[in-house]
C-alpha positions as CSV (number, residue, x, y, z in Angstrom):
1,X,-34.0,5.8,-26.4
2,X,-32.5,8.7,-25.7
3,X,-31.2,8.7,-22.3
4,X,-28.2,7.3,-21.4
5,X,-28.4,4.4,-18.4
6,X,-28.5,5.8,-14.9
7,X,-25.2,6.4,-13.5
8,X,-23.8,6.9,-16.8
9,X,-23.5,10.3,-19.1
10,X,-22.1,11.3,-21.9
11,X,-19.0,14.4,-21.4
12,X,-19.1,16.9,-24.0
13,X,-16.5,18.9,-25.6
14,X,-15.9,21.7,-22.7
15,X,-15.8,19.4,-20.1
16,X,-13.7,17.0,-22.1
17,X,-11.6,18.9,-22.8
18,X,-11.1,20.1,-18.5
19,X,-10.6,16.4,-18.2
20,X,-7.9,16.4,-20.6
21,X,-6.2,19.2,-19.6
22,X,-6.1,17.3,-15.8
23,X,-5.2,13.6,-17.2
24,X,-2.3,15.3,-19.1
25,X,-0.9,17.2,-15.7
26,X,-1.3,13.9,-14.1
27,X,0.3,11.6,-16.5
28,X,3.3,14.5,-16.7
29,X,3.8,14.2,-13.2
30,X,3.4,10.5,-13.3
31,X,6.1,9.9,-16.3
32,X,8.3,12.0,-14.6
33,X,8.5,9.7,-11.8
34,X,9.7,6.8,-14.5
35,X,6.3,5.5,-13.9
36,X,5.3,3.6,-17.6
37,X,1.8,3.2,-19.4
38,X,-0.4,0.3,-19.2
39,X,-3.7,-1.2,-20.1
40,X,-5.7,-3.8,-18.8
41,X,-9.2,-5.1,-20.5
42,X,-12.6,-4.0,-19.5
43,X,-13.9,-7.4,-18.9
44,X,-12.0,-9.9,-16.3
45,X,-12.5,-13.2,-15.2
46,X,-14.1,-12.9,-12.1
47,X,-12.0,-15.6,-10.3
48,X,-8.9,-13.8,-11.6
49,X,-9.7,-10.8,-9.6
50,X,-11.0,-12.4,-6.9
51,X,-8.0,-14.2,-6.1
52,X,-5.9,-11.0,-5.8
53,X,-7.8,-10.1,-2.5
54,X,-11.8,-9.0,-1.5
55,X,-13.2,-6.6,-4.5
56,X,-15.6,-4.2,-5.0
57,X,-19.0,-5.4,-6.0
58,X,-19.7,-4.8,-9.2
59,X,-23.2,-4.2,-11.0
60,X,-22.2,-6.2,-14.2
61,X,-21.9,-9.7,-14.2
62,X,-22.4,-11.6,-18.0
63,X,-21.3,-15.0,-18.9
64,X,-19.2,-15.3,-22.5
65,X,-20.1,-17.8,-25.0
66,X,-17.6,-20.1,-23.3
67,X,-19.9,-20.3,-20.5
68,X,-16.8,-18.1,-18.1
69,X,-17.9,-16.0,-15.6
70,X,-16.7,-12.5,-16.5
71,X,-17.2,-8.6,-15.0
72,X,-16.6,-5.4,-15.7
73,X,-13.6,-4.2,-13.7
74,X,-15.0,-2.5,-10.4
75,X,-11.1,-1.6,-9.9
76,X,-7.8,-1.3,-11.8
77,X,-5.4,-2.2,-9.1
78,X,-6.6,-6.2,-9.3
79,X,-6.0,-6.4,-13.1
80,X,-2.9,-5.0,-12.8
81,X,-1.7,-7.6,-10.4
82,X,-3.1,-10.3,-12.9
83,X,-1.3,-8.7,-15.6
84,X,2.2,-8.5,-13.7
85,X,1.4,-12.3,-12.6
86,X,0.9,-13.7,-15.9
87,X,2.8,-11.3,-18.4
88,X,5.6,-9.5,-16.2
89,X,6.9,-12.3,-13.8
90,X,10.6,-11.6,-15.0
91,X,10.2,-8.2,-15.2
92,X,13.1,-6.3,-13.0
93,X,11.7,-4.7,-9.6
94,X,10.2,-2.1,-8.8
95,X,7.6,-1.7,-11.6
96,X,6.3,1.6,-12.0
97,X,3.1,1.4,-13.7
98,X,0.4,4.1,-14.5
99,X,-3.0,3.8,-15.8
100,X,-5.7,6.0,-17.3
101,X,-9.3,3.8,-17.5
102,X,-12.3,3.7,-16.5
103,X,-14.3,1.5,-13.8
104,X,-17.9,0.6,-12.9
105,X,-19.0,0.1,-9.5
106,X,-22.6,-0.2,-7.7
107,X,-24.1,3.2,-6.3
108,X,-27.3,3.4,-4.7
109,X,-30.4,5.0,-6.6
110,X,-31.5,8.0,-6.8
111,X,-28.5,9.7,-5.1
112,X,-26.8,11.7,-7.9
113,X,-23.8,8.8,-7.6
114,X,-22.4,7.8,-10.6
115,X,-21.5,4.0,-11.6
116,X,-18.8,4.9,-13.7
117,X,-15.3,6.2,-12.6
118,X,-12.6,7.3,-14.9
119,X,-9.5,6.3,-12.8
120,X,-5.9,8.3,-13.0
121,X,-3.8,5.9,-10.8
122,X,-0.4,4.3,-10.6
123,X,1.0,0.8,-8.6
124,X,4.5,0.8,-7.6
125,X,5.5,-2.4,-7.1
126,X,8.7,-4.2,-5.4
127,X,9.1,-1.1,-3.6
128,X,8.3,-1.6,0.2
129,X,8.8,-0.1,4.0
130,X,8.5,3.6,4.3
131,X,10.2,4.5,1.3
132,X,7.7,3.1,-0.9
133,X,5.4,5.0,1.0
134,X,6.5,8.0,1.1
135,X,6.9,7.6,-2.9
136,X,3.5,6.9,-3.2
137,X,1.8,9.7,-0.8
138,X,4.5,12.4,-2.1
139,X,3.4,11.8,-5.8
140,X,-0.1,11.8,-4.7
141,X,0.9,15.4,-3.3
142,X,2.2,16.8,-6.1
143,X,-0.7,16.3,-8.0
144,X,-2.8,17.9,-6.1
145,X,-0.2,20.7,-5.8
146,X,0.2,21.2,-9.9
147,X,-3.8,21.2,-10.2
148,X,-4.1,24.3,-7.4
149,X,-6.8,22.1,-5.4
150,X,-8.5,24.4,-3.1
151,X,-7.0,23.7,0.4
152,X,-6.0,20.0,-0.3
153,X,-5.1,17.3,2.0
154,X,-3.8,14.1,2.3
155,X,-4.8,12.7,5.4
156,X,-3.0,9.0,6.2
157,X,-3.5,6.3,8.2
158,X,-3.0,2.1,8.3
159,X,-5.0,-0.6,8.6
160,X,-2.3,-2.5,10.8
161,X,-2.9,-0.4,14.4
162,X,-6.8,-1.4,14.7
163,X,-6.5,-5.3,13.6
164,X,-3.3,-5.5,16.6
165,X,-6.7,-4.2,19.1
166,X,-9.2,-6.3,17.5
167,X,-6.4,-9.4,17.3
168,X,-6.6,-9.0,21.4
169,X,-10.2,-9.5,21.7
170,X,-11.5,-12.2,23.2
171,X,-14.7,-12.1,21.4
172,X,-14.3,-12.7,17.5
173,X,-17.4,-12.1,16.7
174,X,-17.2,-8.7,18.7
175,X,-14.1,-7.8,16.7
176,X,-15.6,-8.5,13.3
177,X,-18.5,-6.4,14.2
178,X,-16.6,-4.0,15.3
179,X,-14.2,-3.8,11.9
180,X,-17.8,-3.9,9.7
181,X,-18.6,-0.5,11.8
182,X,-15.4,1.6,10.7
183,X,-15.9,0.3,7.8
184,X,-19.3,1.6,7.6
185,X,-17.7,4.9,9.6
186,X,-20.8,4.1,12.0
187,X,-18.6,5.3,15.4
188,X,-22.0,5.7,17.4
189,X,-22.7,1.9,16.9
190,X,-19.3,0.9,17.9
191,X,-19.4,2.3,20.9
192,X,-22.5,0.5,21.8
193,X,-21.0,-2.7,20.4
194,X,-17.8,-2.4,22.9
195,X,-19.3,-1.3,25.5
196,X,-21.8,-4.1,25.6
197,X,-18.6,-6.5,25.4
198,X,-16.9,-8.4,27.9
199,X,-12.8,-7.4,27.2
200,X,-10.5,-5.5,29.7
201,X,-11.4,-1.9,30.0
202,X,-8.2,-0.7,28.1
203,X,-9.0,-2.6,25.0
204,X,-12.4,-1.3,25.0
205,X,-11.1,1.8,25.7
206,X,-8.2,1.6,22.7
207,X,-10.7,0.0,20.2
208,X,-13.8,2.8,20.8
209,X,-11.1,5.4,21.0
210,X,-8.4,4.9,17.8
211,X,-11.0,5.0,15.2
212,X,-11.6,9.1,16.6
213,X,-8.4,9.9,16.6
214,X,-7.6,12.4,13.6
215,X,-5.1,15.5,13.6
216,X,-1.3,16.0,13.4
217,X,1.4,14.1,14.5
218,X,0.4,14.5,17.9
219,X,-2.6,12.1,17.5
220,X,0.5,9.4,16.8
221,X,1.2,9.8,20.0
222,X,-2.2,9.0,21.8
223,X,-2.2,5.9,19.3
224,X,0.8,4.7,20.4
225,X,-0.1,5.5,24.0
226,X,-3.9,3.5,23.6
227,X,-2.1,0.4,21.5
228,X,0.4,0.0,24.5
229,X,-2.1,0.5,27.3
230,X,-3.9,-2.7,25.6
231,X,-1.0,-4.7,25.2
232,X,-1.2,-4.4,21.3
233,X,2.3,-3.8,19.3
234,X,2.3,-0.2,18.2
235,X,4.8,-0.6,15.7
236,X,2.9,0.4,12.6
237,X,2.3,3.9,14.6
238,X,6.1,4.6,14.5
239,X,6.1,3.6,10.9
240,X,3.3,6.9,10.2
241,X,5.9,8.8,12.1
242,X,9.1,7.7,9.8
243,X,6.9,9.0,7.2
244,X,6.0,11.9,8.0
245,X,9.5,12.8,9.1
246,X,10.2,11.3,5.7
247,X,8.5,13.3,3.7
248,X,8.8,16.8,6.3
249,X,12.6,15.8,4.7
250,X,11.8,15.3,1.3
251,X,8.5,17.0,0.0
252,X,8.1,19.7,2.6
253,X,4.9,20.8,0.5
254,X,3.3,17.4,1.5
255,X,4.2,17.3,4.6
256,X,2.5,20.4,5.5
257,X,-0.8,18.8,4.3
258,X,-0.4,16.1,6.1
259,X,-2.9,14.9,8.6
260,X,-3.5,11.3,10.0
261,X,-7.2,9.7,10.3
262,X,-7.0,6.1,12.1
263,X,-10.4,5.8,11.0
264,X,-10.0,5.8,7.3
265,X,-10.2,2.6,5.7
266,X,-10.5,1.6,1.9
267,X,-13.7,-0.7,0.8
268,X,-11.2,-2.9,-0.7
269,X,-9.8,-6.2,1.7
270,X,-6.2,-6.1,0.5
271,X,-4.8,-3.2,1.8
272,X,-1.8,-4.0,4.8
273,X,-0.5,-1.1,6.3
274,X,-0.6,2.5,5.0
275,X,-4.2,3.8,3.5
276,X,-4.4,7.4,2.5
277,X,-6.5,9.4,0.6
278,X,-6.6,13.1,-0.5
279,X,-9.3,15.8,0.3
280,X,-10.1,19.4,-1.3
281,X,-12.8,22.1,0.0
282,X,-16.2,21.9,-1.9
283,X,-15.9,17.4,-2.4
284,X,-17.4,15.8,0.1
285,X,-15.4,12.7,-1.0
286,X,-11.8,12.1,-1.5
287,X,-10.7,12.7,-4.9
288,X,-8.4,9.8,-4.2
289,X,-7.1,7.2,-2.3
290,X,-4.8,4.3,-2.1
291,X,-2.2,2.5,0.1
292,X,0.1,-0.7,0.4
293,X,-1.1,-3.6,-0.3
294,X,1.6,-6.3,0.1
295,X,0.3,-9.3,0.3
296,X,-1.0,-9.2,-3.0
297,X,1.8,-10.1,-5.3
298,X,2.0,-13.5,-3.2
299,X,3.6,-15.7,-5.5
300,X,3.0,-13.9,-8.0
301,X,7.0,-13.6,-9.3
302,X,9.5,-16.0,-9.7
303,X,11.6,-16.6,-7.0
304,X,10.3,-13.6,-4.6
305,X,7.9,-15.3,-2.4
306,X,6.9,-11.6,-1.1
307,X,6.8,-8.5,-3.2
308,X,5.8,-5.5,-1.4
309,X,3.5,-3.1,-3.3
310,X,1.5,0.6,-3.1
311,X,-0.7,2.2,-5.3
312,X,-2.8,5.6,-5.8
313,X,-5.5,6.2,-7.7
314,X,-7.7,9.9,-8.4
315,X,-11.4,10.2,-9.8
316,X,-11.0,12.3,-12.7
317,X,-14.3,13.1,-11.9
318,X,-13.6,14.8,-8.7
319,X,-10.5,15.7,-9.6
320,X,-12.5,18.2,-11.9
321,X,-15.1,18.9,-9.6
322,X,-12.2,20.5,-7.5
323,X,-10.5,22.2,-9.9
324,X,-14.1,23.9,-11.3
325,X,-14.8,24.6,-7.3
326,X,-11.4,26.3,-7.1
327,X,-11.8,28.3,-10.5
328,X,-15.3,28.9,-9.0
329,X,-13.6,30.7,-5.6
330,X,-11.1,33.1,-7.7
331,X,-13.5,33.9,-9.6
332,X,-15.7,35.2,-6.8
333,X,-13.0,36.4,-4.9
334,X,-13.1,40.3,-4.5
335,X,-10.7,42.9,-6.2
336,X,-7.4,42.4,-4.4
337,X,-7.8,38.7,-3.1
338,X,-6.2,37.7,-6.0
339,X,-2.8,36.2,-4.3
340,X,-3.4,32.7,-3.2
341,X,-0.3,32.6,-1.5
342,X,2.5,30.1,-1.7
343,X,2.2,26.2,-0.6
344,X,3.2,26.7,2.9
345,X,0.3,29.6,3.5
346,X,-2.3,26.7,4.8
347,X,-1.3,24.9,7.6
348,X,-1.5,21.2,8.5
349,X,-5.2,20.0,9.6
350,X,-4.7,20.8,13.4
351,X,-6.0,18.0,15.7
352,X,-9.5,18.9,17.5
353,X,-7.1,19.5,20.8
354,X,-5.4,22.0,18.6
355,X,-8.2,23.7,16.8
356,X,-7.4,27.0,15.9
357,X,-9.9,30.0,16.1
358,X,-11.1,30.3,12.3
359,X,-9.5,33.1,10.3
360,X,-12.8,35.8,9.0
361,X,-12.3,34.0,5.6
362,X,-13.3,30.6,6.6
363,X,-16.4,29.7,5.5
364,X,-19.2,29.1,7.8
365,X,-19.7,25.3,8.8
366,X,-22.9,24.7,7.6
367,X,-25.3,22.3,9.6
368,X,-28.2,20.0,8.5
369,X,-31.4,20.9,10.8
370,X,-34.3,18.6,11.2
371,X,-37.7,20.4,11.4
372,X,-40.8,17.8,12.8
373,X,-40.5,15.8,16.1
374,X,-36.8,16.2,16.0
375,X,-36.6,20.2,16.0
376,X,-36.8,20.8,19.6
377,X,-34.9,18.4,21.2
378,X,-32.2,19.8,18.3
379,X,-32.4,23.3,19.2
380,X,-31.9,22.9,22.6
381,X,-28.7,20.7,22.6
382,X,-27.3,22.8,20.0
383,X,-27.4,25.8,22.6
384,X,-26.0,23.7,25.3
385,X,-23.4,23.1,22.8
386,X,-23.1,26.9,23.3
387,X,-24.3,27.5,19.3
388,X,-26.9,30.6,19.0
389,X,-30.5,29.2,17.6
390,X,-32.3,32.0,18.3
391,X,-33.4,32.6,14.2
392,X,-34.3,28.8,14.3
393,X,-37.0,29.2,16.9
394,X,-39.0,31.1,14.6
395,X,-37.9,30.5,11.2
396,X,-40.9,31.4,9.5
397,X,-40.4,30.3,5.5
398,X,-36.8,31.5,5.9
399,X,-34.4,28.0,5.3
400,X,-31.2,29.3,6.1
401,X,-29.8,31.1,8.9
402,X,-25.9,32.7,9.8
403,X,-24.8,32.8,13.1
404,X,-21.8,33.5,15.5
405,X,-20.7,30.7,17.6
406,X,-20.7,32.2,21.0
407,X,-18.0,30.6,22.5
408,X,-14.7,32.5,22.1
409,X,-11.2,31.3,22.2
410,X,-9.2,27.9,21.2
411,X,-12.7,25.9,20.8
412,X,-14.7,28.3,18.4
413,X,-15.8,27.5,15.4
414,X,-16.7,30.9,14.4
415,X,-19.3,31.3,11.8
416,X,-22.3,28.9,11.6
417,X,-25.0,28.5,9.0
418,X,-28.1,26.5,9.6
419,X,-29.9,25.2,6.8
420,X,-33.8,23.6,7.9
421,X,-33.9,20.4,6.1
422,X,-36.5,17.4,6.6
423,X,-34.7,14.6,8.8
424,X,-35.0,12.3,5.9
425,X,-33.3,14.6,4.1
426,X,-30.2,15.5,6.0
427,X,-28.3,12.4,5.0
428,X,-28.6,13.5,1.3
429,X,-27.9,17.8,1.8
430,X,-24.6,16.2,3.6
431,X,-23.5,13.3,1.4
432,X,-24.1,16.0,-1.8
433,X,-21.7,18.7,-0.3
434,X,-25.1,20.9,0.6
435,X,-24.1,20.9,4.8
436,X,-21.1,19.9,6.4
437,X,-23.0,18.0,9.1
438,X,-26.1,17.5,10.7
439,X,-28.8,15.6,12.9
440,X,-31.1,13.0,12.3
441,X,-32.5,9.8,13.5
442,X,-30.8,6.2,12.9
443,X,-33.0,5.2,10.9
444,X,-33.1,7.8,8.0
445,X,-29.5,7.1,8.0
446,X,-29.9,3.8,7.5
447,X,-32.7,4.4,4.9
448,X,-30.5,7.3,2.9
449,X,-27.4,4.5,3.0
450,X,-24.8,7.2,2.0
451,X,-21.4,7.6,3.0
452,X,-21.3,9.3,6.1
453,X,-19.4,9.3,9.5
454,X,-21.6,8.6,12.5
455,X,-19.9,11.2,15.8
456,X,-22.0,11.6,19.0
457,X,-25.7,9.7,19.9
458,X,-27.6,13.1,21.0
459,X,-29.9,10.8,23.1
460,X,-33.1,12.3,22.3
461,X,-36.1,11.1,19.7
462,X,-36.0,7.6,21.2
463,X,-38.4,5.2,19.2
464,X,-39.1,1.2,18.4
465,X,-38.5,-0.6,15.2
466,X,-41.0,-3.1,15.3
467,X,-43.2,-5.5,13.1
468,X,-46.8,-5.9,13.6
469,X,-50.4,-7.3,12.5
470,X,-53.9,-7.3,13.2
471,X,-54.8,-8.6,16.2
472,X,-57.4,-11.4,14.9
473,X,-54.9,-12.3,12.2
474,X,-52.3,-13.1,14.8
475,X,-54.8,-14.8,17.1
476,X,-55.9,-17.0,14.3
477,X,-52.2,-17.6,12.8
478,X,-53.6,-16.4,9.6
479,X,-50.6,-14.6,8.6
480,X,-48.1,-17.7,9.2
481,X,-50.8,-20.1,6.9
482,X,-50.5,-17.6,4.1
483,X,-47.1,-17.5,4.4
484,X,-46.5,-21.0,4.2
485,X,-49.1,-21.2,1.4
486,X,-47.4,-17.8,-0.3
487,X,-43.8,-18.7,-0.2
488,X,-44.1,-14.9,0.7
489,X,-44.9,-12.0,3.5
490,X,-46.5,-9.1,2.3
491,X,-45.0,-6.2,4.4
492,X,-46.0,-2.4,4.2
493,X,-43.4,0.5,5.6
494,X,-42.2,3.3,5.2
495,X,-38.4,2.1,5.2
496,X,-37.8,-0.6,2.6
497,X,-33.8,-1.0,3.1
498,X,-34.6,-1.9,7.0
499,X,-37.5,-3.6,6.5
500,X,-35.9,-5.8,3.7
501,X,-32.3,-5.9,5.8
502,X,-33.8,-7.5,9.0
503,X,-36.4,-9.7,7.1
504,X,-33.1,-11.3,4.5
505,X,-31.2,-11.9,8.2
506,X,-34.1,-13.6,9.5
507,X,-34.2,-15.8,6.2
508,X,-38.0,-14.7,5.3
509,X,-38.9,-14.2,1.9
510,X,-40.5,-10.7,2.3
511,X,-42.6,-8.5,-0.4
512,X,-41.6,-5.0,0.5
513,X,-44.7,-2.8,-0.4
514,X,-43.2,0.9,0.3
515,X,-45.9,3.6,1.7
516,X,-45.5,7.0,2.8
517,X,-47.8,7.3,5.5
518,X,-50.9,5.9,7.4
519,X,-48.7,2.4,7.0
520,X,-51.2,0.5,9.5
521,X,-53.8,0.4,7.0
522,X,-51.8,-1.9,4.7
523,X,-52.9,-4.8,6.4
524,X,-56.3,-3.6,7.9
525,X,-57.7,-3.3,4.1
526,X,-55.6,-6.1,2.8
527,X,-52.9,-5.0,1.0
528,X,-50.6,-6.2,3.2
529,X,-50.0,-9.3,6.0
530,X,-47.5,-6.7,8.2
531,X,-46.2,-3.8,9.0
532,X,-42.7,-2.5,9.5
533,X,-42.8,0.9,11.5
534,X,-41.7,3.1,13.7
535,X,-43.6,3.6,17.1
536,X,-42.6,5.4,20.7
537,X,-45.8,5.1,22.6
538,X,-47.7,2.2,20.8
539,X,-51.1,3.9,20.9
540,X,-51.7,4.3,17.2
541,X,-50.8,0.7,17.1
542,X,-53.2,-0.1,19.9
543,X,-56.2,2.4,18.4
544,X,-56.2,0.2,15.5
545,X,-55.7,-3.2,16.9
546,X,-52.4,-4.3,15.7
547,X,-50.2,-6.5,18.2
548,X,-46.3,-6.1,17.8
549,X,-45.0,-9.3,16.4
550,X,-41.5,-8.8,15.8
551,X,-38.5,-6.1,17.7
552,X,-36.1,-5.2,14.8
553,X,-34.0,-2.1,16.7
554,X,-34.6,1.1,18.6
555,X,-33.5,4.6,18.0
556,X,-32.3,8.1,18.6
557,X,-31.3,10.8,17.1
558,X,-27.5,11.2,15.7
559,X,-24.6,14.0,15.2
560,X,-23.0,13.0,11.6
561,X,-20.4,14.3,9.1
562,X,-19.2,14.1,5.8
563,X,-16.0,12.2,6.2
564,X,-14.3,14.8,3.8
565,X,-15.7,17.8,6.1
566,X,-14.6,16.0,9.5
567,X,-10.9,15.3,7.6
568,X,-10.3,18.6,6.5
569,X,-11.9,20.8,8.9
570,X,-11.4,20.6,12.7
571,X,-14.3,22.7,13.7
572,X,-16.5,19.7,12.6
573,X,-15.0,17.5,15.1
574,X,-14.9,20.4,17.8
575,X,-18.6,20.6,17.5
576,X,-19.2,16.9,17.6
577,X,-17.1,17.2,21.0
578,X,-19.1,20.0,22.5
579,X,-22.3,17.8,21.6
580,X,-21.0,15.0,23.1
581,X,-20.3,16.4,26.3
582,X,-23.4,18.0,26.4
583,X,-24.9,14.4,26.3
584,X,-22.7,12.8,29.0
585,X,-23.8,16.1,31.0
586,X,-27.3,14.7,30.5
């Protein structure tokens, strides 16, 4: 064999020795903060980490020849807080630890992600309230500041603000839901969800509208405004405000990249108030995030019943990935470009209410466009949106297009390039960094299952989810014998992950046999008891005698983002706003 395991590579000497040259800037800036070395072991007890708070999946699970349950550590936050438990109890407070090491986490397949993550992180613990905070984000800064990351941010916000709303709702099932969807940054599905719901109309007002808000300190305000309007205690708002006063005080060079997000959560359950994570152009991802976590230390040393807690860590992979994309930029930059300025050239991420007209360097914003059913509908609420698509209504074999946004003034977003993608696609060209946005139906974002935010439902491409057979096999309840005979359904579709999602929920043991088109033959010929498709009109169903048996969902086409693109450049949002009030104009 000479491949290495997917997800996995090998790093040779060049780009070793990049990532060298970045660990030693970080762990400089780290020591210098009195914050010490420490390592942890690749393999954990599982119940050890598990106790510390909800982590990560992880793709390795082994048993040792004790019969214990162990994993390799999907995070280096939850050893640590073993390691302080059982070996630094007495140790005087607050710790300030640092960590280079790596960690292996699940991706999906066949998306370029890797499963292994080379973390440069840090924990301060015992340190708490906004001072710990602002320790954390402002060492977090200056990182970013010695590397030169091209136009970095760090972009804050808590977890505290949306579980006061969600605490005041009535329905809990409604509230988990409705947590799973920011989670899953899916802000189309929440507002179906609320809106469906039976709390007061400021609640579902405050819990639709939080999650969007994302800009400058003035967005702190409309929190604090929505929070209060619901009856929720908006404390942990003021608490973002301290800091940011805090740190405009102390690191003014952070403080002019600062930018709040109230929908940015971590994937890990033991965060409890601030969550923040850093952005640079050309990463569609953060290159790193973190926040306080202090509930965590529980316990955990003598005589302190509560320890209060924060930590930070960076992908040294994307931490190089920005510094090649900034090296990248000079090096492209014409003769007498050359002076990047000084740290207070780029402004603060302005709120979408404060988007600025884009200066003649800023790159285009680059959107994802569906060819196929979903083209026209595309086109034409793209021009409502006031966007010129004239080069997209005959594109002949030409894939990308530049454009001038014609509307002038505070709401422009100046340049735009198209790119003429397959819907299916559009999830991916965004979630790799090749568009900054784009449109496509629900279910190829569903399908795609990459990390995307969810804006505006466009409204258009309306189609059925549904599960069917032949006709004579349902009449005779053939299907249902050989499933009880089976133990199994045979099912053929074109979309495997929602095929496979609403057959586990159901509790049906469900062979997934994936096609690419003309799915109704799978059970016509025999390969197949069902079919999982998509259908608007139901004549090809009815052509070919199949009878639906099953409703799994419906749906239309969507606006999305890269969550990095949306953080770090308000034109995104502008445009999602534009779309949006094209579809409430109908």
């Amino acid at each position: 064999m000479t491949a290495t395991p997917w997800g996995f590579r090998d790093i040779l000497p060049e780009e070793a020795q990049a990532r060298e040259d970045i660990a030693l800037t970080v762990r400089g800036i780290l020591k210098g903060h009195g914050y010490l070395p420490v390592e942890t072991p690749l393999l954990e007890h599982r119940d050890a980490l598990g106790g510390g708070g909800r982590i990560a999946d992880t793709p390795f699970k082994l048993f040792d020849d004790d019969g214990r349950f162990l994993v390799v550590r999907p995070d280096n936050t939850l050893p640590i807080v073993r390691m302080v438990a059982s070996r630094l109890d007495g140790a005087r407070l607050p710790l300030r630890l640092r960590y280079d090491a790596p960690v292996v986490r699940t991706a999906p397949r066949n998306t370029g992600a890797s499963r292994q993550v080379t973390q440069l992180g840090f924990e301060l613990i015992g340190a708490g309230g906004i001072e710990g905070d602002a320790e954390v984000v402002r060492c977090a800064a200056e990182v970013a500041q010695a590397l030169d990351l091209p136009d970095w941010r760090v972009v804050c916000g808590s977890v505290q603000p949306y579980q006061e709303l969600l605490a005041h709702c009535s329905d809990a099932g409604l509230a988990r839901r409705a947590l799973e969807l920011v989670h899953l940054n899916n802000l189309v599905d929440l507002d179906e969800l609320v809106e469906g719901g039976s709390e007061p109309p400021a609640l579902k007002r405050a819990v639709r509208e939080l999650p969007r808000l994302c800009g400058g300190a003035e967005v702190l305000v409309r929190a604090r405004e929505l929070l209060e309007g619901a009856g929720a205690d908006a404390r942990s708002v003021g608490e973002l405000g301290a800091l940011a006063e805090r740190l405009a005080s102390e690191a003014p060079a952070a403080a002019e990249r600062l930018s709040f997000d109230f929908s940015i959560v971590n994937s890990f359950g033991y965060y409890t108030g601030l969550v923040c994570k850093v952005y640079a152009a050309g990463i569609p991802e953060s290159i790193g995030s973190g926040g306080r976590y202090d509930e965590v230390f529980d316990g955990a040393v003598e005589g302190m019943p509560r320890v209060p807690a924060a930590g930070f860590a960076f992908s040294l992979e994307r931490l190089e990935a920005a510094v090649a994309e900034r090296m990248a930029g000079a090096a492209a930059a014409p003769a007498g470009d050359g002076d990047a300025g000084g740290e207070g050239d780029v402004p603060a991420a302005p709120s979408v209410a404060a988007a600025a007209v884009p200066s003649p360097a800023a790159p285009p914003v680059r959107i994802a466009v569906p060819k196929g059913s979903l083209n026209g509908d595309t086109l034409r609420v793209l021009e409502a949106a006031g966007l010129d698509v004239g080069p997209l209504r005959d594109p002949g074999r030409h894939l990308m297009f530049t454009v001038r946004d014609r509307l002038e003034g505070p709401d422009s977003i100046g340049d735009v390039e198209y790119i003429i993608v397959r819907a299916q696609d559009a999830p991916a060209f965004v979630s790799c960094g090749g568009a900054d946005c784009g449109i496509c139906g629900r279910d190829s974002l569903i399908e795609a299952d990459c990390n995307l935010l969810q804006l505006v439902d466009l409204r258009f491409g309306a189609c059925r989810f549904i599960e069917a057979e032949p006709a004579a096999a349902y009449a005779a309840g053939a299907t249902e014998r050989a499933y009880a005979r089976r133990g199994t359904l045979r099912v053929a579709t074109k979309y495997p992950r929602i095929a496979g999602a609403w057959y586990a929920g159901r509790g049906v043991n469900a062979d997934i046999l994936t096609l690419h088109g003309n799915i109704e033959l799978g059970p016509i010929v025999g390969m197949a008891d069902r079919i999982v498709d998509i259908t608007a009109t139901g004549t090809t169903l009815r052509e070919n005698d199949l009878v639906v048996t099953g409703e799994i969902m419906t749906c239309t086409a969507r606006f999305f983002a890269s969550p990095g693109r949306a953080r770090l450049d308000p034109r995104v949002r502008v445009l999602a706003a534009r779309l949006a009030d094209v579809v409430r104009r109908g």
